[in-house]
mmCIF entry with sequence, helices, sheets and N, C-alpha, C, O atoms, coordinates in Angstrom:
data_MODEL
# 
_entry.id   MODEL 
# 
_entity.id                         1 
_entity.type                       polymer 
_entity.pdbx_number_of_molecules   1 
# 
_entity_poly.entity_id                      1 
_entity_poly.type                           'polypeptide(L)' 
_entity_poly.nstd_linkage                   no 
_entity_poly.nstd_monomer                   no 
_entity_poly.pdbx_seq_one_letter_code       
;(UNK)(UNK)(UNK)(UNK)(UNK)(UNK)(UNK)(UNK)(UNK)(UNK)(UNK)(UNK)(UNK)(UNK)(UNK)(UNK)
(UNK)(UNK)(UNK)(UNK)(UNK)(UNK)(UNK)
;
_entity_poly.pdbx_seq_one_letter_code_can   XXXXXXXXXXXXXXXXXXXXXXX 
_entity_poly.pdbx_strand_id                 A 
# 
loop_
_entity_poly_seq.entity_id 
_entity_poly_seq.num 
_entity_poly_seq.mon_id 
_entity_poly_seq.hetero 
1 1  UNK n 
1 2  UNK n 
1 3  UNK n 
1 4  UNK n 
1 5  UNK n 
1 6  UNK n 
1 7  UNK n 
1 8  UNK n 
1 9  UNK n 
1 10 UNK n 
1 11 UNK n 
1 12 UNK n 
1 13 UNK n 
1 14 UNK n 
1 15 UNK n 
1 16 UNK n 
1 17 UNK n 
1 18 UNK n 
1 19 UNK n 
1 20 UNK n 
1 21 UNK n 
1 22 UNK n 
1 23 UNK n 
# 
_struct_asym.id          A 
_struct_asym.entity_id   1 
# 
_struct_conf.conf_type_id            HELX_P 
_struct_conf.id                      HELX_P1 
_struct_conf.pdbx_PDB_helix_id       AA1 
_struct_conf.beg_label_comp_id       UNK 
_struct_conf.beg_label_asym_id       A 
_struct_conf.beg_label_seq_id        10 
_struct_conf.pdbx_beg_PDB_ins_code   ? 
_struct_conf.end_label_comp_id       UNK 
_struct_conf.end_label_asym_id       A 
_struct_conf.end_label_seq_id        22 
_struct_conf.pdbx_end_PDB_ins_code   ? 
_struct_conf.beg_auth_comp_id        UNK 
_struct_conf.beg_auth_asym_id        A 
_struct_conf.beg_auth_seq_id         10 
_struct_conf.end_auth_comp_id        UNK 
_struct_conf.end_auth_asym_id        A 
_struct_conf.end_auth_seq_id         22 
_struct_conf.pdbx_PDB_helix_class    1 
_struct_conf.details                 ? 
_struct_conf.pdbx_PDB_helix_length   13 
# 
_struct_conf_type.id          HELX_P 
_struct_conf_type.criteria    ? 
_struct_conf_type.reference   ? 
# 
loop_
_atom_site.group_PDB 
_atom_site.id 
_atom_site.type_symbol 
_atom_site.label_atom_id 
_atom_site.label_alt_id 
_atom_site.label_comp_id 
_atom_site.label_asym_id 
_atom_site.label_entity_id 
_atom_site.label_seq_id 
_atom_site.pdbx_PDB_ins_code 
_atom_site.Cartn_x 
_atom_site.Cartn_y 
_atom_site.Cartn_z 
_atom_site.occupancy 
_atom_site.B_iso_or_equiv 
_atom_site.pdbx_formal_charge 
_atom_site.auth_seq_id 
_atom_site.auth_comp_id 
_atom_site.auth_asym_id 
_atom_site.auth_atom_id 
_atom_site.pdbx_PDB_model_num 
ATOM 1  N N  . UNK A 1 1  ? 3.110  2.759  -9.345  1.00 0.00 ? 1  UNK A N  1 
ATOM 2  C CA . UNK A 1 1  ? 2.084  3.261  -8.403  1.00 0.00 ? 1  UNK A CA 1 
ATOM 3  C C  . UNK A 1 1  ? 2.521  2.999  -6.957  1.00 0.00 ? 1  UNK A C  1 
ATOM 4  O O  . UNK A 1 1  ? 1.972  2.407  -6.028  1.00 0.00 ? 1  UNK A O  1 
ATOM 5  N N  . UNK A 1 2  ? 3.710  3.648  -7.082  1.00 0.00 ? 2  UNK A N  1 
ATOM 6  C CA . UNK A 1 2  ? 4.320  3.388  -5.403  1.00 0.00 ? 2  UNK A CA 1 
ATOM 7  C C  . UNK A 1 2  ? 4.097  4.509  -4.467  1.00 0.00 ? 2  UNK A C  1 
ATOM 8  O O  . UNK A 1 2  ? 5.108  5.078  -4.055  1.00 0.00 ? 2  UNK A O  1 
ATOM 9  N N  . UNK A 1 3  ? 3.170  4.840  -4.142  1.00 0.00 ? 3  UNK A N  1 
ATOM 10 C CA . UNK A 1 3  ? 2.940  6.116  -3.454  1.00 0.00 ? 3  UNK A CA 1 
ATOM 11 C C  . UNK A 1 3  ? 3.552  5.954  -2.197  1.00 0.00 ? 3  UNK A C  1 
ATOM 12 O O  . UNK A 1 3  ? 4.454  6.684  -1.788  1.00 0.00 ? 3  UNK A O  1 
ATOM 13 N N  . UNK A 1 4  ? 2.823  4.514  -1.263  1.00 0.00 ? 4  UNK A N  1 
ATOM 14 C CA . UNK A 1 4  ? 3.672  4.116  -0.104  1.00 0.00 ? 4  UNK A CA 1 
ATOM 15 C C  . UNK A 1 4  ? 4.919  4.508  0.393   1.00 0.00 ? 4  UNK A C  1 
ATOM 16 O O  . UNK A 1 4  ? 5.549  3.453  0.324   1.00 0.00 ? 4  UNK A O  1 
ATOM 17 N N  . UNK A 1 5  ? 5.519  5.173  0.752   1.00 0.00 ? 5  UNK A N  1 
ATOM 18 C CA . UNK A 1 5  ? 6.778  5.157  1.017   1.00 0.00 ? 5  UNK A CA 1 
ATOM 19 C C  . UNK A 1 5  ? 7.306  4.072  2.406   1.00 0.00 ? 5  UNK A C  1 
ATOM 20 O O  . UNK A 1 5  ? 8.107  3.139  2.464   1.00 0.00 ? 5  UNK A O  1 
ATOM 21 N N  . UNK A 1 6  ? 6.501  4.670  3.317   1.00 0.00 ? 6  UNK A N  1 
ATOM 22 C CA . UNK A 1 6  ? 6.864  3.936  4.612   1.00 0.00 ? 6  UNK A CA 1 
ATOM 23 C C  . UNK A 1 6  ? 5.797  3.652  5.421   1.00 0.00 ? 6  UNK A C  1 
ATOM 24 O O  . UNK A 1 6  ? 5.078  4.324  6.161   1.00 0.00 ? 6  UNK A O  1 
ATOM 25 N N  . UNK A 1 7  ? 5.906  1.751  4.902   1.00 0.00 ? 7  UNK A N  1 
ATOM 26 C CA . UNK A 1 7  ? 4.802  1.020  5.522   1.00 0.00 ? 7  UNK A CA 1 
ATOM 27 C C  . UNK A 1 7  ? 4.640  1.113  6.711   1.00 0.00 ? 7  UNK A C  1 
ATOM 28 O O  . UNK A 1 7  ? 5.484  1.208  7.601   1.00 0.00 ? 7  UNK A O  1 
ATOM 29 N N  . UNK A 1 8  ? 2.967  1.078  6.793   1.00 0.00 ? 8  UNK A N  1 
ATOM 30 C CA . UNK A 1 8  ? 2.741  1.454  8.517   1.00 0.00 ? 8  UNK A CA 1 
ATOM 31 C C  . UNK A 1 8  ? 2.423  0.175  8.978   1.00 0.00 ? 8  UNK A C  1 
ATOM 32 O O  . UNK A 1 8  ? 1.339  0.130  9.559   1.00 0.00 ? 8  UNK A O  1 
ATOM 33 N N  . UNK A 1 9  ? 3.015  -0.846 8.901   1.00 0.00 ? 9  UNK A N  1 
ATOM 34 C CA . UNK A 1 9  ? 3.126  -2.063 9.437   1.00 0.00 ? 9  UNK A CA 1 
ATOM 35 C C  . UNK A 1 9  ? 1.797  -2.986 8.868   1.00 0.00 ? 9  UNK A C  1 
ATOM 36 O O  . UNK A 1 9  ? 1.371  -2.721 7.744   1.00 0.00 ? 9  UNK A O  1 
ATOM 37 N N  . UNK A 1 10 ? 1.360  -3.726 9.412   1.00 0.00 ? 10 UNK A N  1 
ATOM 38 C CA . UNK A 1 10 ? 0.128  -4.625 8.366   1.00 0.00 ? 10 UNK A CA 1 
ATOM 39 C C  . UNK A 1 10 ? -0.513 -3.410 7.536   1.00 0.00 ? 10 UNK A C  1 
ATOM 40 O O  . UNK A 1 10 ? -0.294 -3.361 6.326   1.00 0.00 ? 10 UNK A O  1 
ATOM 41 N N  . UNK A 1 11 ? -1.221 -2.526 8.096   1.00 0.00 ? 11 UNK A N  1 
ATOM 42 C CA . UNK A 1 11 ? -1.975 -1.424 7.628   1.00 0.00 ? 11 UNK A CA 1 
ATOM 43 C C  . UNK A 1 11 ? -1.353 -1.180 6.175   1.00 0.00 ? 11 UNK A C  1 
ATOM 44 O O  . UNK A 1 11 ? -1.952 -1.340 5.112   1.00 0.00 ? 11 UNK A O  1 
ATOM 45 N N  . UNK A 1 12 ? -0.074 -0.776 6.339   1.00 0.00 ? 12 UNK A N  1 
ATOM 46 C CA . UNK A 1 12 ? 0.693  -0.432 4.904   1.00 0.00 ? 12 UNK A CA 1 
ATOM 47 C C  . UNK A 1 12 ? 0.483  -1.527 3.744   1.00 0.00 ? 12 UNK A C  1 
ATOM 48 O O  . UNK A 1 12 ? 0.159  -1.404 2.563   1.00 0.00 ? 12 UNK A O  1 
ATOM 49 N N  . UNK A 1 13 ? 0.774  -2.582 4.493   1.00 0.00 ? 13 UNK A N  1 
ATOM 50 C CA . UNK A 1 13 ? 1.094  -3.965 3.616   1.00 0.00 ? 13 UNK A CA 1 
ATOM 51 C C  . UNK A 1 13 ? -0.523 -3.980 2.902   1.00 0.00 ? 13 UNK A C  1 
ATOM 52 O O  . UNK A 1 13 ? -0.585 -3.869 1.678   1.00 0.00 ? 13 UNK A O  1 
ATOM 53 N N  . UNK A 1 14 ? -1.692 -4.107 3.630   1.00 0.00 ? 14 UNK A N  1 
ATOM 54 C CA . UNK A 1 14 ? -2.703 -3.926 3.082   1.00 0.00 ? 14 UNK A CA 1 
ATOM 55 C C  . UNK A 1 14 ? -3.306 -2.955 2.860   1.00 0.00 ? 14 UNK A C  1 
ATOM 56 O O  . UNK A 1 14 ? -4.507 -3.164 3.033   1.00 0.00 ? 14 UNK A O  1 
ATOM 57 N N  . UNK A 1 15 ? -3.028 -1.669 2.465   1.00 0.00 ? 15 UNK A N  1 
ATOM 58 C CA . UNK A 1 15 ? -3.063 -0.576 1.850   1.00 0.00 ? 15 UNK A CA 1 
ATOM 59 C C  . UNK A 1 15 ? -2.233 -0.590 0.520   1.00 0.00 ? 15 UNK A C  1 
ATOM 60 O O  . UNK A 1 15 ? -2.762 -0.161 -0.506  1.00 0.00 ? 15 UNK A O  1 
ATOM 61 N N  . UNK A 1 16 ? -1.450 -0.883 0.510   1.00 0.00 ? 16 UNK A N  1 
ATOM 62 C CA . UNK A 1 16 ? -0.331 -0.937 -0.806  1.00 0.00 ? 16 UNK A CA 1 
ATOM 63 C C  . UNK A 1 16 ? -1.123 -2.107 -1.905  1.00 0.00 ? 16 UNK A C  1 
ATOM 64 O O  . UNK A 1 16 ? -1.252 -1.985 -3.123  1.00 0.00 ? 16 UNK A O  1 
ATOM 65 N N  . UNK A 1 17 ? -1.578 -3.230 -1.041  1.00 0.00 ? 17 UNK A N  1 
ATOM 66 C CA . UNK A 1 17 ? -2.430 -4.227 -2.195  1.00 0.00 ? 17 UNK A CA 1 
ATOM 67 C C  . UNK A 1 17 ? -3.693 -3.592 -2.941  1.00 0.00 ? 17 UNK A C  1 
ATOM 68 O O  . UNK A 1 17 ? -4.210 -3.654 -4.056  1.00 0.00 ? 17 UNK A O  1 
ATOM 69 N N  . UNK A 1 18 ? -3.941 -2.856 -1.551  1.00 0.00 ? 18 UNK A N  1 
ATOM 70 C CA . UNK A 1 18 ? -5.326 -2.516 -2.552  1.00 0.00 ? 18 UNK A CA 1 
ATOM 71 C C  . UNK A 1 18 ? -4.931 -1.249 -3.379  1.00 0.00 ? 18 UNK A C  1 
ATOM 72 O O  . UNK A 1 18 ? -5.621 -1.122 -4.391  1.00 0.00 ? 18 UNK A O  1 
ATOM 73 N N  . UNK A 1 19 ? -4.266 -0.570 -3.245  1.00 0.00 ? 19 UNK A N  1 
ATOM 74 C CA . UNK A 1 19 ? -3.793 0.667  -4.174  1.00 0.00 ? 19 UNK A CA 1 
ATOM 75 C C  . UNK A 1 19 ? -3.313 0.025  -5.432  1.00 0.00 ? 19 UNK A C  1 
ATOM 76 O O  . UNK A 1 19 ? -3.279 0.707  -6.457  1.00 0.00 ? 19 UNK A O  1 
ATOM 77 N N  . UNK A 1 20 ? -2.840 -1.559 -5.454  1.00 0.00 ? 20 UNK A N  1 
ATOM 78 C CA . UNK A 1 20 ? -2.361 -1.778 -6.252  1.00 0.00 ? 20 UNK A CA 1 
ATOM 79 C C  . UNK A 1 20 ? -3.133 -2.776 -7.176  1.00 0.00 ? 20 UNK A C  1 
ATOM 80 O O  . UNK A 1 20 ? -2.719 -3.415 -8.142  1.00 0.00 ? 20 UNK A O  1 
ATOM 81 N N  . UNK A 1 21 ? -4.370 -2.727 -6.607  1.00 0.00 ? 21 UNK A N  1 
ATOM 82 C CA . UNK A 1 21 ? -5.779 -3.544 -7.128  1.00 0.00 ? 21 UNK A CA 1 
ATOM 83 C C  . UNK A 1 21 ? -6.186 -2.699 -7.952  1.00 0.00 ? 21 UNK A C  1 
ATOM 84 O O  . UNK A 1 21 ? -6.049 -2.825 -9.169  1.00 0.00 ? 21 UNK A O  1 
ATOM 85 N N  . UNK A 1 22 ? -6.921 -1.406 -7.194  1.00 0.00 ? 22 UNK A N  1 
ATOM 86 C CA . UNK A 1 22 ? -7.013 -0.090 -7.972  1.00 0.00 ? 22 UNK A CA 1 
ATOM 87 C C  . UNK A 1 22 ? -6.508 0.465  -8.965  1.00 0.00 ? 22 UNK A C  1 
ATOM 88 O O  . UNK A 1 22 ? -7.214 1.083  -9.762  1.00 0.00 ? 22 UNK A O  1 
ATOM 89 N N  . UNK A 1 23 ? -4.960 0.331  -9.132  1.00 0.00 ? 23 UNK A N  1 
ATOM 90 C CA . UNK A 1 23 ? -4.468 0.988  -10.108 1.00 0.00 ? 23 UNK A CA 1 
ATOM 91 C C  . UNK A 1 23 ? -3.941 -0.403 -11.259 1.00 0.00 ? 23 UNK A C  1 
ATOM 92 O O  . UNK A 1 23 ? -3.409 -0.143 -12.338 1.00 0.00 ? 23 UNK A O  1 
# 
């Protein structure tokens, strides 16, 4: 569930956790 490609700096980092809570 790597949709992220290119972290948008903290934002990414905590976007990617919770996508990865979710899934």
């Amino acid at each position: 569930s790597v949709m992220i490609v290119q972290p948008l700096g903290p934002s990414g980092l905590l976007h990617f956790m919770f996508r990865s809570n979710i899934l």
